[in-house]
C-alpha positions as CSV (number, residue, x, y, z in Angstrom):
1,X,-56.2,21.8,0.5
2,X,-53.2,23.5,-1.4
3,X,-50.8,22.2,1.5
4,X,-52.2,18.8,1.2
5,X,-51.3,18.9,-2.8
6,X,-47.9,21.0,-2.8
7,X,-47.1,17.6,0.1
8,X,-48.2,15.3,-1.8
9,X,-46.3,16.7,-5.0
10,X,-43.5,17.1,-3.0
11,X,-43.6,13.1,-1.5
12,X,-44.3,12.1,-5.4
13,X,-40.7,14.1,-6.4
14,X,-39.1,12.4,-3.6
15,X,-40.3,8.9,-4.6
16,X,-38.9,9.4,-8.8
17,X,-35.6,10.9,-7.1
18,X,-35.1,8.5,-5.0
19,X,-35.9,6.1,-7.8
20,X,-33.6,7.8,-9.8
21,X,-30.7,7.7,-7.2
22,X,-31.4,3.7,-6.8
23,X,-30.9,3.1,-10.5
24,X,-27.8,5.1,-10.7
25,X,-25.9,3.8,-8.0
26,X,-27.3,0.3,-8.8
27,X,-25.9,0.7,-12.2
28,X,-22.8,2.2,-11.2
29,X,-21.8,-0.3,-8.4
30,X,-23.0,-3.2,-11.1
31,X,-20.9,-2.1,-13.5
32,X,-17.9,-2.0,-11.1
33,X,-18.7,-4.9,-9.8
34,X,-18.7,-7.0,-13.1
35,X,-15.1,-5.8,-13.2
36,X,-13.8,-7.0,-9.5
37,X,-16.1,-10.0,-10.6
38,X,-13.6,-10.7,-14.1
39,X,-10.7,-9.4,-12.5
40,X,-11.3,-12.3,-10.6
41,X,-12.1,-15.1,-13.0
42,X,-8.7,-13.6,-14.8
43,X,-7.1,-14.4,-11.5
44,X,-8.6,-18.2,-11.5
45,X,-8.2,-18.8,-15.0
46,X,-4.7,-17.8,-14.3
47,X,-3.7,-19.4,-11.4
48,X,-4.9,-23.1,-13.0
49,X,-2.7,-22.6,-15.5
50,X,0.1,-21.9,-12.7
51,X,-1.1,-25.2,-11.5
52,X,-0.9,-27.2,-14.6
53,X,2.5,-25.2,-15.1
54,X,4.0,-26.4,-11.8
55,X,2.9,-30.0,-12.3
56,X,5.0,-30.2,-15.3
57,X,7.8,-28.6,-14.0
58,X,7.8,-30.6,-10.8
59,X,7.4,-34.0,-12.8
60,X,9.6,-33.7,-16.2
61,X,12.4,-30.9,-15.0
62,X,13.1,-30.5,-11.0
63,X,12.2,-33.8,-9.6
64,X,14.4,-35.5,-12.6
65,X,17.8,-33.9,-11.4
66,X,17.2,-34.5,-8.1
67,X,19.5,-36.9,-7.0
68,X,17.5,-39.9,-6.0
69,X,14.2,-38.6,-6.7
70,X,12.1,-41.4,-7.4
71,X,13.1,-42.9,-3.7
72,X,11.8,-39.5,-1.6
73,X,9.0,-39.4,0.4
74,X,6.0,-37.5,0.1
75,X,7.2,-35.6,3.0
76,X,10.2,-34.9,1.7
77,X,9.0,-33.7,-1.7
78,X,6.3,-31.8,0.1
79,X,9.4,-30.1,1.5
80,X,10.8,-29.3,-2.1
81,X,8.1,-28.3,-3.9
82,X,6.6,-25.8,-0.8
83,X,9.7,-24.0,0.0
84,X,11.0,-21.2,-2.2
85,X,10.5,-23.6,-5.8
86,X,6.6,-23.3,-4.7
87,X,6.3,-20.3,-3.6
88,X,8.5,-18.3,-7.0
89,X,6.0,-20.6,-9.2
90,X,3.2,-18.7,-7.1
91,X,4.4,-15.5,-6.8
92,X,5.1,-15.4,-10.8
93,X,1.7,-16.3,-11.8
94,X,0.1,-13.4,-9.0
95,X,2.3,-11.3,-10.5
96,X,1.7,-12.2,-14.2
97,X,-2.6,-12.1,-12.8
98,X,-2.4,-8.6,-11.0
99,X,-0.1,-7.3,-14.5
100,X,-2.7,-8.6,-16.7
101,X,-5.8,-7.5,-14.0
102,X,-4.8,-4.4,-14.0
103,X,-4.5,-3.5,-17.6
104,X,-7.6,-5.1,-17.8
105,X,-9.4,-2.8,-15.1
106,X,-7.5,0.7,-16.9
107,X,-9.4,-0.6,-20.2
108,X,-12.5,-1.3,-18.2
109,X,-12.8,1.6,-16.3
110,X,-11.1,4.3,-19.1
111,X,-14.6,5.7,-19.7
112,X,-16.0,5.2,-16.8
113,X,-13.5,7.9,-14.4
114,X,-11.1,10.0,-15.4
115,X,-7.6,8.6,-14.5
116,X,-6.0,11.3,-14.7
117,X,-8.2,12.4,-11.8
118,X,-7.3,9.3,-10.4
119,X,-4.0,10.1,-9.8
120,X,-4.0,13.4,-9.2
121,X,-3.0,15.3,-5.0
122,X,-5.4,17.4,-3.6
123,X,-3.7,18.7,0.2
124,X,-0.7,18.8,0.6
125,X,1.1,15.7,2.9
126,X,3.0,17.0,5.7
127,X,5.1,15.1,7.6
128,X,3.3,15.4,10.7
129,X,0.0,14.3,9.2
130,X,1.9,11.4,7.7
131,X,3.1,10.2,10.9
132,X,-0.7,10.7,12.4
133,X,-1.8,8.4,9.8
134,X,0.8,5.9,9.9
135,X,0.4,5.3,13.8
136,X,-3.5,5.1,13.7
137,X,-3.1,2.7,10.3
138,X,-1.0,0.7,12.3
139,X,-2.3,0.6,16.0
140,X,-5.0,-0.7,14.1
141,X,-3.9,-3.8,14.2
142,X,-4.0,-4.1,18.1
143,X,-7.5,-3.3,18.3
144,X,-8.4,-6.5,16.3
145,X,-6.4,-9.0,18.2
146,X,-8.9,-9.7,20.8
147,X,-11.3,-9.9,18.1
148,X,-9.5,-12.7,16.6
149,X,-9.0,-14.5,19.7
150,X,-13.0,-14.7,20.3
151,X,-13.9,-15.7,16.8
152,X,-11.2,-18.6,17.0
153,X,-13.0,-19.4,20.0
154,X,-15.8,-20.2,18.5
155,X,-15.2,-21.2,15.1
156,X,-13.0,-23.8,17.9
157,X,-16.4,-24.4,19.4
158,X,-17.7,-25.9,15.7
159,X,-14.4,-27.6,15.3
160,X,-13.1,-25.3,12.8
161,X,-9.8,-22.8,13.0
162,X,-8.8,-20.1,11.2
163,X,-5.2,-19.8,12.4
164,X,-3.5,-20.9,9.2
165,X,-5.4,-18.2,7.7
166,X,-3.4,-15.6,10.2
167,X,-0.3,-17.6,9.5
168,X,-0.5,-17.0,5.6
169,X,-1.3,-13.3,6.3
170,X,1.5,-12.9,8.9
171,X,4.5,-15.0,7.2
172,X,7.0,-14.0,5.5
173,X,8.1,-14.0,2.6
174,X,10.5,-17.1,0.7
175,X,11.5,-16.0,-3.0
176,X,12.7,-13.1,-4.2
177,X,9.9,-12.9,-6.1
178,X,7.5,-13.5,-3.5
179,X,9.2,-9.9,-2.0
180,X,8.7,-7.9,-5.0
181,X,4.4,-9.5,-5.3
182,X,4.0,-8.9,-1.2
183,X,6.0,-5.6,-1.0
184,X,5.2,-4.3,-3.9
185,X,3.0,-5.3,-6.9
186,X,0.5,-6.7,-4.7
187,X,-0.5,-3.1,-2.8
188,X,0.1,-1.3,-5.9
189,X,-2.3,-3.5,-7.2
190,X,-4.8,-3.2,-4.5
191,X,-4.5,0.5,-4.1
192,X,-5.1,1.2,-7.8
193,X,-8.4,-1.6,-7.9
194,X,-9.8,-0.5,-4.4
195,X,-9.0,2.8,-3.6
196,X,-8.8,3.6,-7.4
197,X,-11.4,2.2,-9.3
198,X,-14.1,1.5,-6.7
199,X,-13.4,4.5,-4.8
200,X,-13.7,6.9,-7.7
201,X,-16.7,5.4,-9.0
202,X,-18.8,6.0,-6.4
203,X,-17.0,9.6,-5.4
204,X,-19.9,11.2,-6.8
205,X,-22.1,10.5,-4.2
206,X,-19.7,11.4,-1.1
207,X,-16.4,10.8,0.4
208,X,-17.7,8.6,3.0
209,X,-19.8,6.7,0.8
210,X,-16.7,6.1,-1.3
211,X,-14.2,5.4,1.3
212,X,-16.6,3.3,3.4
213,X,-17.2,0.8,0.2
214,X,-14.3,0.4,-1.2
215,X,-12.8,-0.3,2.5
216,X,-15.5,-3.1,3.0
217,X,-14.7,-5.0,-0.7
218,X,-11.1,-4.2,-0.2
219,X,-11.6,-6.2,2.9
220,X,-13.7,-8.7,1.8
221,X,-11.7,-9.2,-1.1
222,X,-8.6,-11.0,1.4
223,X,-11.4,-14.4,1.7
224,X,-9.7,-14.5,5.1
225,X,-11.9,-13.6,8.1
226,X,-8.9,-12.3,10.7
227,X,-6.9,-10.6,7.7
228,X,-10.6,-8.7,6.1
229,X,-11.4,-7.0,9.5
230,X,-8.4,-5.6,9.4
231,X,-8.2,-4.8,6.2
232,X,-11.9,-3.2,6.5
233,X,-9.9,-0.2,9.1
234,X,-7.2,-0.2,7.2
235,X,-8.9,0.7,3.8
236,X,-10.7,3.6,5.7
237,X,-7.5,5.2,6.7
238,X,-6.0,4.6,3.3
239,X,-9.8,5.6,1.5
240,X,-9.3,8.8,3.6
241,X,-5.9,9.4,2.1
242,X,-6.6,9.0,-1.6
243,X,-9.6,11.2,-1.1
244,X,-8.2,14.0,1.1
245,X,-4.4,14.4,-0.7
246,X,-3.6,11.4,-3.2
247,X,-3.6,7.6,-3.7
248,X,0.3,7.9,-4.4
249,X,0.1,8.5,-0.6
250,X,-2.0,5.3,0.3
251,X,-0.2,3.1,-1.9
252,X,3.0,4.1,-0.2
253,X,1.2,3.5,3.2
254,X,0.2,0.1,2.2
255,X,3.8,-0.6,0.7
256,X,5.2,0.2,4.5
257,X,2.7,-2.2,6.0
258,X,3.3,-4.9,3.8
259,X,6.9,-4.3,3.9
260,X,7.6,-4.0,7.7
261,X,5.1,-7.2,8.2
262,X,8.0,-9.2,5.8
263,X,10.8,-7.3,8.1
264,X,9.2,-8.3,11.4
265,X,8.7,-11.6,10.4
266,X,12.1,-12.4,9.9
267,X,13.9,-10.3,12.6
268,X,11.3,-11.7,15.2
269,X,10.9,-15.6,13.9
270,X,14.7,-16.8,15.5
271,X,13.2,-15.9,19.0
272,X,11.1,-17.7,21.4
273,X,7.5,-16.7,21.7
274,X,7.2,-15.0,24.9
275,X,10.0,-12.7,23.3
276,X,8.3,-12.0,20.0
277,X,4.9,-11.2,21.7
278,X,6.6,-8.7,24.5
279,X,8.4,-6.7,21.0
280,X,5.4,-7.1,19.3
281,X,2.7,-5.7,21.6
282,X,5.6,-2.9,23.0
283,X,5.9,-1.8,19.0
284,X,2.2,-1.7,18.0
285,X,0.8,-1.1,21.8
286,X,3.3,2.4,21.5
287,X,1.8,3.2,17.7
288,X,-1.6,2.5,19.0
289,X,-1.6,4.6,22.1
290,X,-0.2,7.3,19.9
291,X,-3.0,7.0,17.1
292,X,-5.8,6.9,19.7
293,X,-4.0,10.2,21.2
294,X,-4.0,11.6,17.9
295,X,-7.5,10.8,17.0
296,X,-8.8,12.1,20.2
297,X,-6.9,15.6,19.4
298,X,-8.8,15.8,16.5
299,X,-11.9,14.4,17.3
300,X,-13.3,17.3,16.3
301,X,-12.7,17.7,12.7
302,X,-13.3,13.9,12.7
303,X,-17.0,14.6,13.6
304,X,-17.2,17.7,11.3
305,X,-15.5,15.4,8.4
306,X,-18.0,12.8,8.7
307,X,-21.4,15.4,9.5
308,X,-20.4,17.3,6.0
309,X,-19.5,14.1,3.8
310,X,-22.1,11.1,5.1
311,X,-24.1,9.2,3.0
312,X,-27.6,8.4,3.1
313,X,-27.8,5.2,4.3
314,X,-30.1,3.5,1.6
315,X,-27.2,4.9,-0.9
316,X,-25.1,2.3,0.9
317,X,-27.6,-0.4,0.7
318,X,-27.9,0.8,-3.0
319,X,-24.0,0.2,-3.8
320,X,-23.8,-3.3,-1.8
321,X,-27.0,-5.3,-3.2
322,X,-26.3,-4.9,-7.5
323,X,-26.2,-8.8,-8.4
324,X,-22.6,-8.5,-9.3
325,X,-21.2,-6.8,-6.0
326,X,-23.1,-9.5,-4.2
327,X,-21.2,-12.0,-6.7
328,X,-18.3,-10.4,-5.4
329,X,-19.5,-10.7,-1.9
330,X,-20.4,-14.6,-1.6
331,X,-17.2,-15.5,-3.6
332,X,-15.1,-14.0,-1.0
333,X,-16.9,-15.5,1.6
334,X,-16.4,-18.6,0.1
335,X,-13.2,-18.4,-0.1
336,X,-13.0,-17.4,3.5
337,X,-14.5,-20.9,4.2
338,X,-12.3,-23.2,2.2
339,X,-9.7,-21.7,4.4
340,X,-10.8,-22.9,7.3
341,X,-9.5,-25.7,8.8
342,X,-11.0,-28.7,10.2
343,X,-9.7,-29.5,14.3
């Protein structure tokens, strides 16, 4: 009779902590998500100003000295207004949204988590594990190719594409400005929202727990299907980092990325296609079979990292379902679908 009451106590205890867990983390992730959620509003707001913005320049100040420019065609004019005029006009008002986002988000979150924490190194980075990281970051990239190639298949089966969508993640970059937002405001950006903000909100409850969220809403966050899965590996990598020695470190990984994607672009975009594939798959094929070599040295420690720091599972279920994460959620994946295009 006393076992049957000291298990019974002990299921009732369980049930209030888990209880108790549930309306922390529901609260936690709700309150973070109510700031992705306005960070993004601040962005739309924003970005229809740009719009009204570039409307008036193109119609009282550019089109006006252009010689002639009453008799060009829309073509033509398309051609103006979407080369490196359009793309400054859109680069200045990311930059002006992820300037303004981001003080927005160091307000929000100032009571929330301790910045200076935020910033701070834990291990030291050694050269060696740098290079480790960099080639498993980037071979990354090869793993989701033929993951691409089947979803196109059958979004092609519907009569949809998203291959526009991989052409505005893989360009390059036009302006000037363009350069500084891709390169460098925009991961700085990212880094200090995703592997910042999100990631040391939920650190309480476990690095994986951490590192696995923020990685899926950093992903998510691209409304993009081909560019979010890989975003989703790469924001474990760079989750990993910021956790284990310091964001300073993924925010310089994510600045290489971003930068050698620009690089690549343009050294690669003069040659014929059979050419560019043949460099492309001999660079990230070599940084690939390197990471996996590396990963399988320390397979290990990789098993032993994730036995001592996994989460339970419901926390995870706890952290994705508070209404304004799911907010978050659809409005990505509606953004994914406007950017599909129609065969």
């Amino acid at each position: 009779m006393d076992e049957f009451l000291q298990k019974e106590d002990y299921l009732v205890e369980k049930s209030k902590n888990d209880q108790r867990e549930k309306k922390e983390i529901k609260k936690i992730s709700g309150y973070m998500g109510w700031g992705l959620v306005i960070y993004s509003i601040l962005g739309l707001l924003i970005g229809v100003g740009g719009v009204v913005f570039y409307v008036i320049v193109k119609n009282l100040f550019i089109l006006k000295k252009t010689p002639n420019w009453n008799k060009l065609t829309d073509k033509e004019m398309e051609v103006i207004f979407d080369s490196d005029i359009g793309e400054g006009l859109v680069a200045g008002f990311h930059c002006l949204w992820v300037i303004v986002g981001i003080a927005f988000l160091f307000l929000y979150f100032r009571k929330r988590i301790d910045i200076k924490q935020m910033f701070s190194s834990c291990k030291k980075m050694k050269l060696k594990t740098f290079s480790q990281i960099f080639c498993i970051m980037m071979g990354i990239q090869l793993i989701v190719i033929p993951g691409f190639e089947v979803m196109e298949k059958v979004l092609n089966y519907f009569g949809y594409s998203f291959l526009s969508s991989i052409e505005s993640a893989t360009g390059g970059s036009i302006s000037i400005l363009m350069v500084v937002y891709a390169v460098f405001l925009g991961p700085i950006a990212e880094e200090l929202i995703y592997r910042g903000f999100v990631l040391f909100s939920l650190k309480k409850y476990g690095k994986i727990l951490a590192i696995l969220i923020s990685a899926f809403l950093f992903g998510i966050m691209h409304g993009n299907i081909p560019q979010a899965i890989f975003a989703i590996g790469v924001g474990v990598v760079l989750g990993y980092v910021t956790v284990e020695y310091s964001i300073l470190w993924a925010i310089l990984l994510h600045v290489i990325n971003n930068g050698l994607s620009d690089i690549s672009y343009y050294l690669l975009k003069g040659l014929n296609e059979g050419v560019q594939n043949i460099i492309f798959y001999g660079v990230y094929g070599s940084l690939f079979l390197i990471g996996i070599y590396f990963v399988f040295n320390n397979r290990i420690k990789i098993k032993n990292y994730w036995m001592e720091n996994k989460p339970k599972k419901k926390w995870l279920l706890y952290a994705l379902t508070s209404f304004s994460i799911v907010l978050f959620i659809i409005k990505s994946i509606f953004e994914g679908i406007l950017m599909l295009d129609k065969l």
